[in-house]
Biopython code that builds the backbone (N, CA, C, O; Angstrom):
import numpy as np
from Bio.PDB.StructureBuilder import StructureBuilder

atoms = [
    (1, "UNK", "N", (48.645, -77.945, 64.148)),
    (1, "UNK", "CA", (49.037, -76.561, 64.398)),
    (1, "UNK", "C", (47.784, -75.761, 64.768)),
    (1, "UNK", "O", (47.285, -76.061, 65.853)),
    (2, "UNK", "N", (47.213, -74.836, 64.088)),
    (2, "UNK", "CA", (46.231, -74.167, 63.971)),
    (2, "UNK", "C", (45.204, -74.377, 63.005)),
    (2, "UNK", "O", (45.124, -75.397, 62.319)),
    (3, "UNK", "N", (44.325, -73.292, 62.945)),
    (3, "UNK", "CA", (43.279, -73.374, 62.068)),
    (3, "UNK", "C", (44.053, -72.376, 61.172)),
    (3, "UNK", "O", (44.994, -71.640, 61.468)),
    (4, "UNK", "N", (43.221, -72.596, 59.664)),
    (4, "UNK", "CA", (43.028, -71.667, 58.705)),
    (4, "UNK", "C", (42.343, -70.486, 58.724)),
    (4, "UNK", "O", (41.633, -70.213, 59.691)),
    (5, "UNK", "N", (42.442, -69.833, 57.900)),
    (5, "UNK", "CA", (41.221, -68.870, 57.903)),
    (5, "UNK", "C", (40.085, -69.057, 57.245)),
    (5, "UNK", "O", (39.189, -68.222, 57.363)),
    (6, "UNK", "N", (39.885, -70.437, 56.256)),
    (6, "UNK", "CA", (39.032, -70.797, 56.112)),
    (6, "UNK", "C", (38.458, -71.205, 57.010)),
    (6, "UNK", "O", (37.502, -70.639, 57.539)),
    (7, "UNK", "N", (39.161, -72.753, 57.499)),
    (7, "UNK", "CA", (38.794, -73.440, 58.632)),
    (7, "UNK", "C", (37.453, -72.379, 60.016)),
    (7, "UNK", "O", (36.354, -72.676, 60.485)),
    (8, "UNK", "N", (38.292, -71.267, 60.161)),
    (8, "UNK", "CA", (37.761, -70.647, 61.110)),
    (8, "UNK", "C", (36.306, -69.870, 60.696)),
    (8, "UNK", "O", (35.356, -69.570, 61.420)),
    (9, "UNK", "N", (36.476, -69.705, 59.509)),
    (9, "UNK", "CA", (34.957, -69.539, 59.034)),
    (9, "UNK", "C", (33.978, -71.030, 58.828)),
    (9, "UNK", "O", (32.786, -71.334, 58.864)),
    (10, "UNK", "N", (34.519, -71.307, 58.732)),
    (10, "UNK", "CA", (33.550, -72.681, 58.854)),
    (10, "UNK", "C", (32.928, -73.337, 60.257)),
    (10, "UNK", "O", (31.983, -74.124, 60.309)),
    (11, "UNK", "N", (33.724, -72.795, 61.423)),
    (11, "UNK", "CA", (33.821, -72.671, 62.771)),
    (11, "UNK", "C", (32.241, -71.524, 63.157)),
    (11, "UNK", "O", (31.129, -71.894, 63.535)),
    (12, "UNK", "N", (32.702, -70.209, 62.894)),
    (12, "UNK", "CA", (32.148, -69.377, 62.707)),
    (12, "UNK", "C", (30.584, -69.313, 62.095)),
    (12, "UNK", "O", (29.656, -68.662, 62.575)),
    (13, "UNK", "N", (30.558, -69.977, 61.167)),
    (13, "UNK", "CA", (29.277, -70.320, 60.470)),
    (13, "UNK", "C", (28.393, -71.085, 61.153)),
    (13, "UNK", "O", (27.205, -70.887, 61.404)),
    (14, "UNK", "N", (29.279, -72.187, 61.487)),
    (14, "UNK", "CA", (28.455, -73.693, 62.775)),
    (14, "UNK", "C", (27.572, -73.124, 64.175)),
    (14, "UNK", "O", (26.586, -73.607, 64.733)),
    (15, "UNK", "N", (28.551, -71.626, 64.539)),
    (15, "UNK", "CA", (27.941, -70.792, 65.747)),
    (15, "UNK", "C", (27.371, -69.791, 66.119)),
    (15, "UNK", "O", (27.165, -69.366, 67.256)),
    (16, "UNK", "N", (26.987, -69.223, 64.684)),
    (16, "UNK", "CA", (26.578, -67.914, 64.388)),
    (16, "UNK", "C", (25.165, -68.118, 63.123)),
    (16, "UNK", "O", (25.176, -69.068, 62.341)),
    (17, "UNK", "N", (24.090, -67.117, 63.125)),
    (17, "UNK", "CA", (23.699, -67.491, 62.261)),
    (17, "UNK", "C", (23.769, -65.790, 61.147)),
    (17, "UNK", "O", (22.990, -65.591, 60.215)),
    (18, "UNK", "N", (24.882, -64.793, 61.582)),
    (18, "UNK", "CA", (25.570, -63.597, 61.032)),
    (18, "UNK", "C", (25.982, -64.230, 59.636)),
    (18, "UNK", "O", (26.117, -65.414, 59.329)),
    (19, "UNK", "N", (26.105, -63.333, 59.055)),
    (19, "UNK", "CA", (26.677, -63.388, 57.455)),
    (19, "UNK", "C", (28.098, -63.450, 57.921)),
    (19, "UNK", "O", (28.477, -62.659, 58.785)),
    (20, "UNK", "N", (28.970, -64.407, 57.367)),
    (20, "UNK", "CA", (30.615, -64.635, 57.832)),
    (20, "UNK", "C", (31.214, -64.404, 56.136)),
    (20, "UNK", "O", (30.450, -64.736, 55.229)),
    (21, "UNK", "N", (32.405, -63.908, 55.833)),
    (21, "UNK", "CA", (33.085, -63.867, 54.676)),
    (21, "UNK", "C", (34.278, -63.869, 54.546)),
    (21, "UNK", "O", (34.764, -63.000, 55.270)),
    (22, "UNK", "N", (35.042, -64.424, 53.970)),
    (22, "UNK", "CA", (36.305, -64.584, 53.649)),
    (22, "UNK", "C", (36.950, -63.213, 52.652)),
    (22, "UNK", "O", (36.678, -62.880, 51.499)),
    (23, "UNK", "N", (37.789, -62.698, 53.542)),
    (23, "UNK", "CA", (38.644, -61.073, 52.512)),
    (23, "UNK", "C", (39.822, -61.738, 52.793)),
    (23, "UNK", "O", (40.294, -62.024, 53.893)),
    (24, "UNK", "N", (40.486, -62.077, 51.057)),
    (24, "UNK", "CA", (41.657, -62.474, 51.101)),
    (24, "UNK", "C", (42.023, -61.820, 49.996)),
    (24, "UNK", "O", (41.116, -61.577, 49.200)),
    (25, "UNK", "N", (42.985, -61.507, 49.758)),
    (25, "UNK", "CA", (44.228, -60.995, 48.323)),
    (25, "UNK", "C", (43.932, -59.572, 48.320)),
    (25, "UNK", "O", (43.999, -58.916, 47.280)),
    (26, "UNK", "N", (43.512, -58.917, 49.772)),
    (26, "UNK", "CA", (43.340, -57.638, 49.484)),
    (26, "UNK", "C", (43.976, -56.517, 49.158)),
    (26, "UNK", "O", (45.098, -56.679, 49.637)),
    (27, "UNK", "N", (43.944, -55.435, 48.614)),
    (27, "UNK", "CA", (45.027, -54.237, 48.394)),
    (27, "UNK", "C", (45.128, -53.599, 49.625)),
    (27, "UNK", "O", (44.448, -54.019, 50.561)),
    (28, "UNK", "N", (45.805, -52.736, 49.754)),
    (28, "UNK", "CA", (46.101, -52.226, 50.791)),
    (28, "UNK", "C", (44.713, -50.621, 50.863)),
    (28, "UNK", "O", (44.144, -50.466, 51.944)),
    (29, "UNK", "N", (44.499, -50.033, 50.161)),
    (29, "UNK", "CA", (43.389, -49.660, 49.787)),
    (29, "UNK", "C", (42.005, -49.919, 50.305)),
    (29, "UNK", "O", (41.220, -49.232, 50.960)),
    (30, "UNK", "N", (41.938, -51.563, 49.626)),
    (30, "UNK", "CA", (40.552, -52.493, 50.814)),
    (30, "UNK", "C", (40.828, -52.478, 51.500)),
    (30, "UNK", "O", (40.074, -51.821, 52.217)),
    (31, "UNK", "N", (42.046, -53.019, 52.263)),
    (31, "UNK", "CA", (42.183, -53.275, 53.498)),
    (31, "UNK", "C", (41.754, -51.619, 54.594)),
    (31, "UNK", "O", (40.959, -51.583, 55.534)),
    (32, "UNK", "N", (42.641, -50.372, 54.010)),
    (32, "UNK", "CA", (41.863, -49.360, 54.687)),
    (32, "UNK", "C", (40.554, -49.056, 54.849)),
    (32, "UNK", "O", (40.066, -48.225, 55.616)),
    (33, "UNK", "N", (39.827, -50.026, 53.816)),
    (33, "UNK", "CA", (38.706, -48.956, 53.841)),
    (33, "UNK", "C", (37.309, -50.316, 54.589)),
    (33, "UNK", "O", (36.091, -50.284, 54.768)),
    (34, "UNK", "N", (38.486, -51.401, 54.828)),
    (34, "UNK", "CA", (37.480, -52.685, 55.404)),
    (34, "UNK", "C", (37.856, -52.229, 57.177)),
    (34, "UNK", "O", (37.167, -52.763, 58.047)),
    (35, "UNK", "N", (39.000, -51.204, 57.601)),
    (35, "UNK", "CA", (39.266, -50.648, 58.536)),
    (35, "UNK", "C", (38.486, -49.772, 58.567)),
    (35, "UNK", "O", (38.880, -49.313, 59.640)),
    (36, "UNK", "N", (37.744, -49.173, 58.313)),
    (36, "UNK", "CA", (36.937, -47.470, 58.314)),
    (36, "UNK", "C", (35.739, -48.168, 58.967)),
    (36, "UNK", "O", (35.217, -47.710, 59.983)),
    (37, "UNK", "N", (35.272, -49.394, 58.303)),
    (37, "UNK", "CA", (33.867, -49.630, 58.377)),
    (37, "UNK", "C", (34.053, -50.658, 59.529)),
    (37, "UNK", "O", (33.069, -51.337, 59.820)),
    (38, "UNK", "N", (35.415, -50.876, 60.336)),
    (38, "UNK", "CA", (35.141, -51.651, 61.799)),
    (38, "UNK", "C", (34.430, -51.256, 63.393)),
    (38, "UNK", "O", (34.181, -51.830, 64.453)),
    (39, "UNK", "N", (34.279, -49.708, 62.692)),
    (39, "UNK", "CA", (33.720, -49.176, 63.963)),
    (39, "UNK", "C", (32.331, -49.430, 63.761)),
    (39, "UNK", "O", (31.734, -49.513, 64.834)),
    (40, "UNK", "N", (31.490, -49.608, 62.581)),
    (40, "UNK", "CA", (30.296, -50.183, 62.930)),
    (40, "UNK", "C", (30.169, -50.986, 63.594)),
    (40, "UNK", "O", (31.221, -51.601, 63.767)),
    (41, "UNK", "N", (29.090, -51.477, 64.294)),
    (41, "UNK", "CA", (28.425, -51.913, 65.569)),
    (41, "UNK", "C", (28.079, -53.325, 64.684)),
    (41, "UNK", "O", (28.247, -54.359, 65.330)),
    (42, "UNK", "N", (27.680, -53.464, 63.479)),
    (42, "UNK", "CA", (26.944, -54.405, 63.116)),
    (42, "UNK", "C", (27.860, -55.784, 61.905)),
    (42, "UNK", "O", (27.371, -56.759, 61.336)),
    (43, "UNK", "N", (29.413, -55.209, 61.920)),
    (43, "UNK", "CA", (30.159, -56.048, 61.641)),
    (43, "UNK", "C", (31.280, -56.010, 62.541)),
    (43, "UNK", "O", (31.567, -55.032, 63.231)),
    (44, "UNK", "N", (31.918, -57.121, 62.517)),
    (44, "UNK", "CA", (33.167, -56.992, 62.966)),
    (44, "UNK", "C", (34.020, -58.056, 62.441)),
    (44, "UNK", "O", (33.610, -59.110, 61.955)),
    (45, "UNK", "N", (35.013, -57.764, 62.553)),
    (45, "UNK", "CA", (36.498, -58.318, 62.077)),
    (45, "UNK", "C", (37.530, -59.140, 62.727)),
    (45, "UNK", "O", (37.930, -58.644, 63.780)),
    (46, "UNK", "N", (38.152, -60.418, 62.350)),
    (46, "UNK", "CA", (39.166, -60.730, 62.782)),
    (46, "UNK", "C", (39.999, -61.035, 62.002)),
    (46, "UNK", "O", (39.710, -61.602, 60.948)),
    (47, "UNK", "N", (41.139, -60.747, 62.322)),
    (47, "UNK", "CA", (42.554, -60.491, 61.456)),
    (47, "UNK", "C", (43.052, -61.943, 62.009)),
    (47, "UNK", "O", (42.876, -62.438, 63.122)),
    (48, "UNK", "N", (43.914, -62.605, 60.557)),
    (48, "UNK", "CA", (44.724, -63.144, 60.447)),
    (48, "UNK", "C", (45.875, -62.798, 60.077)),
    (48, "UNK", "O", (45.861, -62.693, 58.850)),
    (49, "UNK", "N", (46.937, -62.549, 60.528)),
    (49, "UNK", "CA", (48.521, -62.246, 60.664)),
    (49, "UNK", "C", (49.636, -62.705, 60.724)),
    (49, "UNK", "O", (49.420, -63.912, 60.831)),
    (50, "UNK", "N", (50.761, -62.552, 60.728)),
    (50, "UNK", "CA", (52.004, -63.769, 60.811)),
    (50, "UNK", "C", (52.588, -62.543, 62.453)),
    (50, "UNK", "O", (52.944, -61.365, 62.488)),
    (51, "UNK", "N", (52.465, -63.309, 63.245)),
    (51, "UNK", "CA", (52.787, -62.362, 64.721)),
    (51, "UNK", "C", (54.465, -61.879, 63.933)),
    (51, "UNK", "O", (54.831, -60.813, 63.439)),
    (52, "UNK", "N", (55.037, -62.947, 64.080)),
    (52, "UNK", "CA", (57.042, -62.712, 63.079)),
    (52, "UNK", "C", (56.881, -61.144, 62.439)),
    (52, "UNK", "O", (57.950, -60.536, 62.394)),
    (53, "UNK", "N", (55.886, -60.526, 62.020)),
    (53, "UNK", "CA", (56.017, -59.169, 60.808)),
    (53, "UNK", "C", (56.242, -58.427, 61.652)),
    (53, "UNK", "O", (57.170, -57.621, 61.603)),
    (54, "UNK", "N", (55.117, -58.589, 62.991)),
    (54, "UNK", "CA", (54.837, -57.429, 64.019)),
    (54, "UNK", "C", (55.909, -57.335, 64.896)),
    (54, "UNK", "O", (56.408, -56.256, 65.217)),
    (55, "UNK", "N", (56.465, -58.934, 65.491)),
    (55, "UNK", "CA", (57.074, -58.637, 66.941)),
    (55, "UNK", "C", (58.154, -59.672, 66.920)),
    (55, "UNK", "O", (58.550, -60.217, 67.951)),
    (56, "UNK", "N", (58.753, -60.006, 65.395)),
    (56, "UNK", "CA", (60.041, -60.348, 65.148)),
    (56, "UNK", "C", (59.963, -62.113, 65.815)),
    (56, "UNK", "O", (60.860, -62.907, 65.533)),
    (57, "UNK", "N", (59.104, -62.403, 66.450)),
    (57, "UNK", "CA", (58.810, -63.942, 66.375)),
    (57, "UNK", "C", (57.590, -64.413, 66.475)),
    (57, "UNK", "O", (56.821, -63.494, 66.754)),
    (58, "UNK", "N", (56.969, -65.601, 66.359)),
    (58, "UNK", "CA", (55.480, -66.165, 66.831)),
    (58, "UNK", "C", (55.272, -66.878, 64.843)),
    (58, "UNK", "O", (56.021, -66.870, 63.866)),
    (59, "UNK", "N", (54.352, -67.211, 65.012)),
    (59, "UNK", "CA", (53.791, -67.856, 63.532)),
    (59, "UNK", "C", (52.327, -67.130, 63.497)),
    (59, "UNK", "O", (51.975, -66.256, 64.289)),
    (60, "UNK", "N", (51.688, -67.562, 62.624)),
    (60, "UNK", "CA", (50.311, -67.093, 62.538)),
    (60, "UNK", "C", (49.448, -67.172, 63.342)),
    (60, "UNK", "O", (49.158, -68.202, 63.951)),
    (61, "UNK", "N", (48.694, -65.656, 63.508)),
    (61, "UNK", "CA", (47.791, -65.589, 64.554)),
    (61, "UNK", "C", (46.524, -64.848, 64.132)),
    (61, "UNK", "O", (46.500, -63.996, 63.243)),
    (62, "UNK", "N", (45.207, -65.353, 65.035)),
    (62, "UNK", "CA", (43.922, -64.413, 64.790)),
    (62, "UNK", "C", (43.960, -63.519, 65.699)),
    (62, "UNK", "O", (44.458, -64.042, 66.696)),
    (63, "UNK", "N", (43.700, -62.443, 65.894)),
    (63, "UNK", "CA", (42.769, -61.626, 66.476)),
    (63, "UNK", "C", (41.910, -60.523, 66.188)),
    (63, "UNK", "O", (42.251, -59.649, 65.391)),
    (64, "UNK", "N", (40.750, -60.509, 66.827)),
    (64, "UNK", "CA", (39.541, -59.799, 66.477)),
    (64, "UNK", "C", (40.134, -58.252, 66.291)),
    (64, "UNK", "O", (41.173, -57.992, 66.897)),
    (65, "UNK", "N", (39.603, -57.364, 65.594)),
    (65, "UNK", "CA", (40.037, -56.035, 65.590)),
    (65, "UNK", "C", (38.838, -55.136, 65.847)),
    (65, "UNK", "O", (37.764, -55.078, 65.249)),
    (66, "UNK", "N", (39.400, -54.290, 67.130)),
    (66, "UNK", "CA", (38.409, -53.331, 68.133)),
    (66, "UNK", "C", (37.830, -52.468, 67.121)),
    (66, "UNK", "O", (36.610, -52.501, 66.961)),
    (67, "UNK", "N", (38.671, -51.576, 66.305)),
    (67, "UNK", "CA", (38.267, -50.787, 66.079)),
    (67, "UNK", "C", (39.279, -49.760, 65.123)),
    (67, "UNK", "O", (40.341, -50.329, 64.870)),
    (68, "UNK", "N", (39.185, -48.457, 64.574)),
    (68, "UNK", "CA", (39.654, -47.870, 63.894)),
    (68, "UNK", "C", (40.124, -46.540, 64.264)),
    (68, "UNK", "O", (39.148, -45.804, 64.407)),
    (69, "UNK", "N", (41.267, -45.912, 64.484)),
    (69, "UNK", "CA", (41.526, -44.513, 64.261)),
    (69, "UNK", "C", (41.722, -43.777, 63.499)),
    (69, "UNK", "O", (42.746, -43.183, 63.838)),
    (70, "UNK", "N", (41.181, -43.222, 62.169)),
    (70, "UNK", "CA", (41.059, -42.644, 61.104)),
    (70, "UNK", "C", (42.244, -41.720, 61.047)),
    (70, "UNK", "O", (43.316, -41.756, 60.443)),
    (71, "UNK", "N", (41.683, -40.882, 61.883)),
    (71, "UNK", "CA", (42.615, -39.630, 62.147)),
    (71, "UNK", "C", (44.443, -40.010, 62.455)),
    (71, "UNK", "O", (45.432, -39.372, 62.092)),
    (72, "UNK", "N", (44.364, -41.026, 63.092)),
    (72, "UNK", "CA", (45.918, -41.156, 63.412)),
    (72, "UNK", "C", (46.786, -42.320, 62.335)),
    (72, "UNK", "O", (47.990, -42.253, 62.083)),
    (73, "UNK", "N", (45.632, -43.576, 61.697)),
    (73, "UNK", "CA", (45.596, -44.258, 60.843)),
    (73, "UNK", "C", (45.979, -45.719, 61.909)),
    (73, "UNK", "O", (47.023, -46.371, 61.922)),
    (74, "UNK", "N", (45.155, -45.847, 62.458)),
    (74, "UNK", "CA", (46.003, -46.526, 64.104)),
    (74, "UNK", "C", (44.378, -47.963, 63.597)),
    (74, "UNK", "O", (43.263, -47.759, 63.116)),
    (75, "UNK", "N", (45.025, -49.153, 63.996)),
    (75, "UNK", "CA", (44.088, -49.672, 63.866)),
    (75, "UNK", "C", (44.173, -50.789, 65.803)),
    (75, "UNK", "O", (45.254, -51.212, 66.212)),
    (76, "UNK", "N", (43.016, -50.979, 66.494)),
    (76, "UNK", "CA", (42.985, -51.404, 67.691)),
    (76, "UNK", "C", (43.092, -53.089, 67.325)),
    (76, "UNK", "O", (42.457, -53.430, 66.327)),
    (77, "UNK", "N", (43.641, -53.869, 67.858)),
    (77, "UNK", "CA", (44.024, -54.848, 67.856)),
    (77, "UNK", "C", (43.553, -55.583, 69.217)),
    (77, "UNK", "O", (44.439, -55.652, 70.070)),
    (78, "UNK", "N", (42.187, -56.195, 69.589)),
    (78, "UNK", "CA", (41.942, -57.116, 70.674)),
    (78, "UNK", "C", (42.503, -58.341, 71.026)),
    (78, "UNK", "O", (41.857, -59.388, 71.051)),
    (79, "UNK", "N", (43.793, -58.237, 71.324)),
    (79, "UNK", "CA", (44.712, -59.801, 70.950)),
    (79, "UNK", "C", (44.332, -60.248, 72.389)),
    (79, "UNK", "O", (44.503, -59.653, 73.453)),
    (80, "UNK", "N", (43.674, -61.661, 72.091)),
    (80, "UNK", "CA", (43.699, -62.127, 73.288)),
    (80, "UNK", "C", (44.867, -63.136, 73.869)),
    (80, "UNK", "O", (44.636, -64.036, 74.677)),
    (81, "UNK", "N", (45.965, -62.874, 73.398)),
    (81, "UNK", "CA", (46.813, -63.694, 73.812)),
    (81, "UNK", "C", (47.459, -62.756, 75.262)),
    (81, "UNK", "O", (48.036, -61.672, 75.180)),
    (82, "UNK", "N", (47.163, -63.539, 76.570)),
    (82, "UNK", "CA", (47.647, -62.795, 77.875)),
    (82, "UNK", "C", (48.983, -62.480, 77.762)),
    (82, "UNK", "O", (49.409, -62.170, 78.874)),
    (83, "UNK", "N", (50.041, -62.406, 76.700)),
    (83, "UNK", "CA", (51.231, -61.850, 77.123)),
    (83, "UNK", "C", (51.140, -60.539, 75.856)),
    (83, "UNK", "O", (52.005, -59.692, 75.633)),
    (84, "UNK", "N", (49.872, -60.702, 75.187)),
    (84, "UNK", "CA", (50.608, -59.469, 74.113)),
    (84, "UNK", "C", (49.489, -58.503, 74.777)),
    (84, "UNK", "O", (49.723, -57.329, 75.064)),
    (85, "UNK", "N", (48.289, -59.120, 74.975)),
    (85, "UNK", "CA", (47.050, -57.839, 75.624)),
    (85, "UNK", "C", (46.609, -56.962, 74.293)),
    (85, "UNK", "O", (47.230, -57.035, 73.233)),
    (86, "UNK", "N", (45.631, -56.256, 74.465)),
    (86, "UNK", "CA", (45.267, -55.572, 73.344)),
    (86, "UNK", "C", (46.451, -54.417, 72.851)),
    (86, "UNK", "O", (47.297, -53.983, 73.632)),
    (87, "UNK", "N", (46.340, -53.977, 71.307)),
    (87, "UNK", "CA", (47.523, -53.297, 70.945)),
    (87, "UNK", "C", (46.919, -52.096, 70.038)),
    (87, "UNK", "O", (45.795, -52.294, 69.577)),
    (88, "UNK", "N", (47.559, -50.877, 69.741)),
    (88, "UNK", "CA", (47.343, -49.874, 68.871)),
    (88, "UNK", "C", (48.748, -50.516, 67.941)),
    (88, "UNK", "O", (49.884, -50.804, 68.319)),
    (89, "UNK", "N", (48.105, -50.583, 66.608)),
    (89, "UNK", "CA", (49.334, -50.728, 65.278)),
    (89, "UNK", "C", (48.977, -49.809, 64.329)),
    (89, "UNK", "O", (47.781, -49.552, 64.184)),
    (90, "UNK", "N", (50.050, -49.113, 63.462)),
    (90, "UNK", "CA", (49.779, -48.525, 62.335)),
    (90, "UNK", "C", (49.299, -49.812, 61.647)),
    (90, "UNK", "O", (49.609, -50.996, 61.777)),
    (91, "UNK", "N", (48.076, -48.884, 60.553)),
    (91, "UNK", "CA", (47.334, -49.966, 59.680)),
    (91, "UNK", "C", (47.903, -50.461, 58.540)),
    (91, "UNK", "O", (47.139, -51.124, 57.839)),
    (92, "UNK", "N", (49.345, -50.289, 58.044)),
    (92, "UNK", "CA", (49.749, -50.351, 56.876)),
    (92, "UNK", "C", (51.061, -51.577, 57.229)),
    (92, "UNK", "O", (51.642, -52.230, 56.362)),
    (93, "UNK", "N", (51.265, -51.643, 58.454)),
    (93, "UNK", "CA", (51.752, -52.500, 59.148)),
    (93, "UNK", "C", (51.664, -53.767, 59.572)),
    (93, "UNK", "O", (52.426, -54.732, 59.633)),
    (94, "UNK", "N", (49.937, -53.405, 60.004)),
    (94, "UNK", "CA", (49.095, -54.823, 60.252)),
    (94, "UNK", "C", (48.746, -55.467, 59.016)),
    (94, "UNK", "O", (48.517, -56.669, 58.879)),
    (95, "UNK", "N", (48.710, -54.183, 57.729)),
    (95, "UNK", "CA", (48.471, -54.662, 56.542)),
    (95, "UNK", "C", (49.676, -55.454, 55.907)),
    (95, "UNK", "O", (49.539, -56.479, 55.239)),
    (96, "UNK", "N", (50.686, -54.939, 56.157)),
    (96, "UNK", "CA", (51.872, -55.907, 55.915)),
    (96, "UNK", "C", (51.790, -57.426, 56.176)),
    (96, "UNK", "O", (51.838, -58.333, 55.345)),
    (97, "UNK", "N", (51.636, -57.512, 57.723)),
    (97, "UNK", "CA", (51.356, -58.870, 58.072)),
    (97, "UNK", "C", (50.598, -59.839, 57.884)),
    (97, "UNK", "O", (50.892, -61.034, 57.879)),
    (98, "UNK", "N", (49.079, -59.089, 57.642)),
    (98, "UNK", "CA", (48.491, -60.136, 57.014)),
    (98, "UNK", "C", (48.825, -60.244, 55.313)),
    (98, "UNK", "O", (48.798, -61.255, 54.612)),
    (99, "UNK", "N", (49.064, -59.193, 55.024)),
    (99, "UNK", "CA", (49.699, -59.915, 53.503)),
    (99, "UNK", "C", (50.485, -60.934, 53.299)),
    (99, "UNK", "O", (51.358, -60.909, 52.432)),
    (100, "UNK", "N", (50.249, -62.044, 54.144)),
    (100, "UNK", "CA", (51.410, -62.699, 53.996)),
    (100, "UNK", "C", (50.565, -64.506, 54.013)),
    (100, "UNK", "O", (49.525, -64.844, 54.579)),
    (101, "UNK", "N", (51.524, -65.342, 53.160)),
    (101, "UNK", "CA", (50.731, -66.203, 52.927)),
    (101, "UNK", "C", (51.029, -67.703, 54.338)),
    (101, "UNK", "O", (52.151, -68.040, 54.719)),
    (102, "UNK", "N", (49.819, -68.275, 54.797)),
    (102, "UNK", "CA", (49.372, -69.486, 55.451)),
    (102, "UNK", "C", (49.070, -69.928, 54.749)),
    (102, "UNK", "O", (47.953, -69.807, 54.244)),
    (103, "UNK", "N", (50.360, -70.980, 54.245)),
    (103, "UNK", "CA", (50.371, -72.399, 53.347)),
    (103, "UNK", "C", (50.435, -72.070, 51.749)),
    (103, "UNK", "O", (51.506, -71.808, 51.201)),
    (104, "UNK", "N", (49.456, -72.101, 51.199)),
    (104, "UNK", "CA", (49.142, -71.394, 50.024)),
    (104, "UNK", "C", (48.170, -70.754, 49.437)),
    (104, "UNK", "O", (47.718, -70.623, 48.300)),
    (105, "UNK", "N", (47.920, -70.316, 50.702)),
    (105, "UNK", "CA", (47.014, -68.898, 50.243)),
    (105, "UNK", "C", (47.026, -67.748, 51.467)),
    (105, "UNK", "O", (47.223, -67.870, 52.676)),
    (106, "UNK", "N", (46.791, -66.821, 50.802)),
    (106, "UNK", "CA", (47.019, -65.738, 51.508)),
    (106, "UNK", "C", (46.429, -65.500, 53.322)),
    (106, "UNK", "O", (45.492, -66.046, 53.905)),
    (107, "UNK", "N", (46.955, -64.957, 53.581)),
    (107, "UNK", "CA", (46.059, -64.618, 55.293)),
    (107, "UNK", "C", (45.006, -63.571, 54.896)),
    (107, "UNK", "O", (45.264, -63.067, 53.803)),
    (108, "UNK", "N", (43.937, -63.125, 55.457)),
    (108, "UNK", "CA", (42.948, -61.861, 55.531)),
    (108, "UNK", "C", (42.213, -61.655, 56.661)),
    (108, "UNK", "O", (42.577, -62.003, 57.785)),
    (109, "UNK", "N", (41.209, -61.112, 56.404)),
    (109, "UNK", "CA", (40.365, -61.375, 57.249)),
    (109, "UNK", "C", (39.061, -61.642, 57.329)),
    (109, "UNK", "O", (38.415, -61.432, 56.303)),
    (110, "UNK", "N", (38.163, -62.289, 58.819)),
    (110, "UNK", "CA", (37.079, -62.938, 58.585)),
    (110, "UNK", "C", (35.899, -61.593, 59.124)),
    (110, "UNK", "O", (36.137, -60.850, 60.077)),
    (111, "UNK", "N", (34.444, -61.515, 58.136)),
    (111, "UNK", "CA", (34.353, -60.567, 58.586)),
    (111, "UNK", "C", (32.802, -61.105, 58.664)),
    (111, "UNK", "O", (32.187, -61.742, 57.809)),
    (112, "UNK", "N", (32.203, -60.496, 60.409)),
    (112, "UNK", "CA", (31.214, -60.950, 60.354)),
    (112, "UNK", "C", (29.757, -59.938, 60.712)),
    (112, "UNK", "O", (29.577, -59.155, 61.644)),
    (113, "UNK", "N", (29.170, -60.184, 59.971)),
    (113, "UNK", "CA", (28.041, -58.786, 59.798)),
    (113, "UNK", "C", (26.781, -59.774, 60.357)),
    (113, "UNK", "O", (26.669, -60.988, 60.533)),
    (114, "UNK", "N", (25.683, -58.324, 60.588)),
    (114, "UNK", "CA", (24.533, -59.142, 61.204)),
    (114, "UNK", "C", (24.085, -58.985, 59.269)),
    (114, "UNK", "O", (24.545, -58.569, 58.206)),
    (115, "UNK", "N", (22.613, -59.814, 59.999)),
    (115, "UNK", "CA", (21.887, -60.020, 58.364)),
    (115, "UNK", "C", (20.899, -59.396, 58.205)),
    (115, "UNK", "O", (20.302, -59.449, 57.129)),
]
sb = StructureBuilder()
sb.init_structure("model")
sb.init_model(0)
sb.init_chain("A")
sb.init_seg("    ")
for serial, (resi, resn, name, xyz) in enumerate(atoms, 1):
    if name == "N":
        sb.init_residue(resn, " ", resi, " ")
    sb.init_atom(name, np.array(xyz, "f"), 0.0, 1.0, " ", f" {name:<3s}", serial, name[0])
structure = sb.get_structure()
């Protein structure tokens, strides 16, 4: 099938020499406030999700996340899959989806900072 979200940090680690981390079992709380700090320049984020929460079919998916709208609570979604293209989602939404468990453990996200 796919990778994990472990798996993909372990990927990540092999090609990067950035600090990589695993955010899993988060509240919805972290999760806003691991959204606030995506507009820094010096980490960034990719979301693991169940596509099914968002758009009623697909299985689990990564994509990197652009960025944050505070003000509207809008979080940017860089999906590189050519039929979905990048997306604006409410964040409590996307937070839904990744709350959701791949296999037996939770989905989150991978987050990768310089050092």
């Amino acid at each position: 099938m796919g990778l994990t979200l472990d798996e993909l940090a372990d990927v990540a680690r092999a090609k990067t020499r950035r600090r990589i981390t695993v955010l899993r079992n988060l509240t919805g709380e972290e999760f806003r406030e691991h959204m606030k700090r995506s507009n820094d320049p010096g980490r960034r984020y990719i979301v693991n999700f169940a596509r099914d929460k968002i758009f009623g079919a697909g299985v689990g998916h990564f994509s990197p996340i652009g960025g944050y709208l505070k003000d509207e609570d809008l979080v940017f979604v860089l999906d590189v899959n050519e039929h979905y293209k990048p997306w604006l989602i409410q964040r409590q939404r996307l937070f839904s989806a990744m709350d959701t468990l791949d296999g037996d453990k939770k989905r989150g996200l991978l987050l990768i900072e310089d050092n």
